[in-house]
ZABA-973274 format. One record per residue (C-alpha): residue in one letter; x, z, y. Coordinates in pm, 1 decimal. Example, Ala and Ser with C-alpha at 12.3 -4.5 7.8 and 13.67 -1.06 7.14 Angstrom:
2
rest A, xx 1230.0, zz 780.0, yy -450.0
rest S, xx 1367.0, zz 714.0, yy -106.0
END
This chain:
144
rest X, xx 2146.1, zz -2091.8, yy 1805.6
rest X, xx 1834.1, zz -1911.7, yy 1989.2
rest X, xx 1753.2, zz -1666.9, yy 1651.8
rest X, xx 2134.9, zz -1577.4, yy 1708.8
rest X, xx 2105.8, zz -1494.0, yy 2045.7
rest X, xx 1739.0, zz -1333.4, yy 2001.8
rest X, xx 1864.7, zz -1131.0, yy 1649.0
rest X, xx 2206.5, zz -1010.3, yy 1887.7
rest X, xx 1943.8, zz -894.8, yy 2176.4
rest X, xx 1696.6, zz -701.6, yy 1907.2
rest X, xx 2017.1, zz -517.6, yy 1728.0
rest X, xx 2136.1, zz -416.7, yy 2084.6
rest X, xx 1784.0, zz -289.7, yy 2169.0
rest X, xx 1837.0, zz -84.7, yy 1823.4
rest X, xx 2135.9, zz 45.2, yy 1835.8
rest X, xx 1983.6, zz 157.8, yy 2243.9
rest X, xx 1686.7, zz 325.7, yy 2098.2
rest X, xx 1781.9, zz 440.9, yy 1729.4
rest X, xx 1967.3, zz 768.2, yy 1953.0
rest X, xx 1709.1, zz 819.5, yy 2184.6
rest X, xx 1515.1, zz 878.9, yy 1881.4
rest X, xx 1717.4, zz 1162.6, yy 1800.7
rest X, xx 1643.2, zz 1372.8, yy 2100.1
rest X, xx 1316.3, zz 1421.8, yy 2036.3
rest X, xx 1451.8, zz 1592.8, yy 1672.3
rest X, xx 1714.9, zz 1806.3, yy 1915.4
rest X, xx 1418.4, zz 1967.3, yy 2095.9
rest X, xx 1286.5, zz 2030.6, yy 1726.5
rest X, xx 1586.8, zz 2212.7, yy 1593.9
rest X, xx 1555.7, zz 2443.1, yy 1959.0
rest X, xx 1182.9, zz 2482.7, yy 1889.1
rest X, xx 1258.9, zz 2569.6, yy 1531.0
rest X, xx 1428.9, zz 2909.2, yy 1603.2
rest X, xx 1050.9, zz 3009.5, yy 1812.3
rest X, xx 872.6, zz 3240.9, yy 1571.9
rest X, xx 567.3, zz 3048.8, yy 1677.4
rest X, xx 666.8, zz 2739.5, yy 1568.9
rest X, xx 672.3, zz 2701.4, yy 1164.2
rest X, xx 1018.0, zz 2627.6, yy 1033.4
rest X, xx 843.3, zz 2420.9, yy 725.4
rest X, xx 639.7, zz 2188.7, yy 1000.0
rest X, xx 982.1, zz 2133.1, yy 1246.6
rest X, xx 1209.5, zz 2079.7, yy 935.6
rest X, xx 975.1, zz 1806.1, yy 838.9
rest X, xx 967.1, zz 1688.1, yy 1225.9
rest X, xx 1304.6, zz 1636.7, yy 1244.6
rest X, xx 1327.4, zz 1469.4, yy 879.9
rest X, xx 1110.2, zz 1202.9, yy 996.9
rest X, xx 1209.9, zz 1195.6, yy 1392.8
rest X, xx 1552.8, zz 1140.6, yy 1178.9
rest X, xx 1479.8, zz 870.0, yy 960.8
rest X, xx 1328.7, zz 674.4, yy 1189.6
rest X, xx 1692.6, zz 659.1, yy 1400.7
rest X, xx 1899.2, zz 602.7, yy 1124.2
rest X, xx 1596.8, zz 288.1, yy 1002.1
rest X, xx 1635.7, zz 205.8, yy 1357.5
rest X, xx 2035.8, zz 158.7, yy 1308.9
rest X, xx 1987.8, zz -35.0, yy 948.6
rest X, xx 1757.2, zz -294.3, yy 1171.1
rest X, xx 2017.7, zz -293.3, yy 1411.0
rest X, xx 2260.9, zz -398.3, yy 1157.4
rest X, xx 2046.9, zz -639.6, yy 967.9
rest X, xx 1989.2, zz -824.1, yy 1309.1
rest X, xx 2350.1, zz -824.7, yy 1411.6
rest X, xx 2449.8, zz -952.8, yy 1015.9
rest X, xx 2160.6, zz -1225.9, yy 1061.7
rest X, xx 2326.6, zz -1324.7, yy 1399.1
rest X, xx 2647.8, zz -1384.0, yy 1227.2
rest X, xx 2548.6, zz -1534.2, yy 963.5
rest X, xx 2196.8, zz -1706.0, yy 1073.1
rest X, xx 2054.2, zz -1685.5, yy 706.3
rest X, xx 2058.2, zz -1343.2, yy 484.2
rest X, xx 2053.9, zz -1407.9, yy 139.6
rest X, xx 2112.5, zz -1055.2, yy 3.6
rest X, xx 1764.5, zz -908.8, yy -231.2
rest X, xx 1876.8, zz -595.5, yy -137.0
rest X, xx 1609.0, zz -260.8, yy -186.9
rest X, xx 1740.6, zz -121.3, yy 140.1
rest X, xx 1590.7, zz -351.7, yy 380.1
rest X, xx 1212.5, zz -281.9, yy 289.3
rest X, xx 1304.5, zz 70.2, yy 312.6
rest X, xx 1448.1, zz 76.2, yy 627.0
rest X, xx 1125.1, zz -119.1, yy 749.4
rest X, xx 922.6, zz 109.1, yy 597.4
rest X, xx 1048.9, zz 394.3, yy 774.0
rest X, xx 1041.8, zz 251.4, yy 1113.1
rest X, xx 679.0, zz 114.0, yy 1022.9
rest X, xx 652.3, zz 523.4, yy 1097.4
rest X, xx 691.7, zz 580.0, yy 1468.9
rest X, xx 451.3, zz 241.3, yy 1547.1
rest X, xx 161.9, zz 326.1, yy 1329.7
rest X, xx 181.3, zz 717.0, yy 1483.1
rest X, xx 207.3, zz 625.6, yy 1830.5
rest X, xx -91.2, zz 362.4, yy 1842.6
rest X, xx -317.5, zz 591.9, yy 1614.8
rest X, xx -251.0, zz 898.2, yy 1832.9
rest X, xx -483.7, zz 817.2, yy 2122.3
rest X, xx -781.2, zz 699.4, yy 1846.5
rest X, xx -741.0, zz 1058.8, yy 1709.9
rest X, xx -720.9, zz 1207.2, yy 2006.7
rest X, xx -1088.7, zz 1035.5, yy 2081.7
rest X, xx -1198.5, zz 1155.8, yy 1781.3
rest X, xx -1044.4, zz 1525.7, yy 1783.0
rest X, xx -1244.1, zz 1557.9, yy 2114.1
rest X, xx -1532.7, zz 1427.8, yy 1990.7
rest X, xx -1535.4, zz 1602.4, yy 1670.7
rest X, xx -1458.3, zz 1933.4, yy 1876.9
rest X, xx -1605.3, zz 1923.9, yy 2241.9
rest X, xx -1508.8, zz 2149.2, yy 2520.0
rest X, xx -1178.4, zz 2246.2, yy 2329.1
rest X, xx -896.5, zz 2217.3, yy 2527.4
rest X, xx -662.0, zz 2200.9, yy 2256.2
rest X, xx -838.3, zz 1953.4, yy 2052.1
rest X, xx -573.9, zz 1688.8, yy 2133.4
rest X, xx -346.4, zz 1905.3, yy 1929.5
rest X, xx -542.5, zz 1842.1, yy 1604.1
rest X, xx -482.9, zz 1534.4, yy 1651.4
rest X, xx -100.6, zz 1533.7, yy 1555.2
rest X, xx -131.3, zz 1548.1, yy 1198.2
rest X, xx -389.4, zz 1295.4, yy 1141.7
rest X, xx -122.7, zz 1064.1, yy 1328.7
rest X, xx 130.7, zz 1180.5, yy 1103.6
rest X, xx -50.8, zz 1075.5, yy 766.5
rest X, xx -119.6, zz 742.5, yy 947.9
rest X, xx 207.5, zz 693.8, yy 1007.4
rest X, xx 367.9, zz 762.6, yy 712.7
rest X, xx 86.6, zz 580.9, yy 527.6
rest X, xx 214.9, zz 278.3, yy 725.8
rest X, xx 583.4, zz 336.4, yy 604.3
rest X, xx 465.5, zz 394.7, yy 234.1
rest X, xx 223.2, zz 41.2, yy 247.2
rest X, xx 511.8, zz -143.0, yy 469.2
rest X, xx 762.3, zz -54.7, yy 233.7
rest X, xx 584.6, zz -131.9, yy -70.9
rest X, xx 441.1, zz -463.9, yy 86.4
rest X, xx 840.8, zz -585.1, yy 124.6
rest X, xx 945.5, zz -453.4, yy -206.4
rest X, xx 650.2, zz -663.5, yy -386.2
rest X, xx 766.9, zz -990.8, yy -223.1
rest X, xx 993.8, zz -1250.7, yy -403.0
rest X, xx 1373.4, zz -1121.1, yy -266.9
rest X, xx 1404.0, zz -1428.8, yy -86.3
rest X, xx 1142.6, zz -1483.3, yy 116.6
rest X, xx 1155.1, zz -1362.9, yy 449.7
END
């Protein structure tokens, strides 16, 4: 009965924060039409700022399914995806202020050295979703 209650309380925090996610991809689409800001770079933004709400809402569902049912026996591919994707925003936000150490030390004095330190964040992150992913997909289907 708790891992009902507990899988109901994670969905609802899910379904809260998958659109939240999506503002930060709003702000992307305004940036997009600056003719400082690449189109390629916030097309890709809001890809990922994207997929990362809509993994959010597959966890959401999992967890309220799982509540329901209290066992899920589907092998299904699209779990591990959906994990792998929202192993994304995680692995970027706790590498960010490592890279911002290291963009300042690799570049001292630079005020904008914290900006370089965006898109080594972003490889880490979606390195995370690629290994996350392909850790889950290599697993028996039933074993959780």
């Amino acid at each position: 009965m708790s891992k009902r209650i507990i899988a109901s309380a994670l969905g609802v925090a899910a379904f809260t924060a998958a659109p939240i996610a999506f503002l930060p991809a709003i702000d992307l689409i305004e940036e997009a039409r600056l003719p400082a800001v690449s189109f390629w770079f916030a097309a890709v933004g809001v890809l990922f700022v994207s997929l990362m709400a809509v993994a959010e809402f597959g966890i959401g569902i999992w967890f309220f399914r799982f509540a329901r049912r209290e066992h899920d026996a589907s092998a299904s591919w699209m779990r591990p995806m959906l994990v792998g994707i929202g192993c994304f925003f995680p692995a970027f936000l706790f590498s960010l202020p490592l890279t911002v150490v290291w963009a300042r030390f690799t570049w001292p004095g630079d005020g904008q050295a914290g900006l370089a330190a965006i898109p080594m964040s972003l490889e880490i992150g979606m390195a995370a979703a690629v290994f996350g992913c392909a850790a889950l997909l290599k697993k028996p289907p039933n074993v959780v």
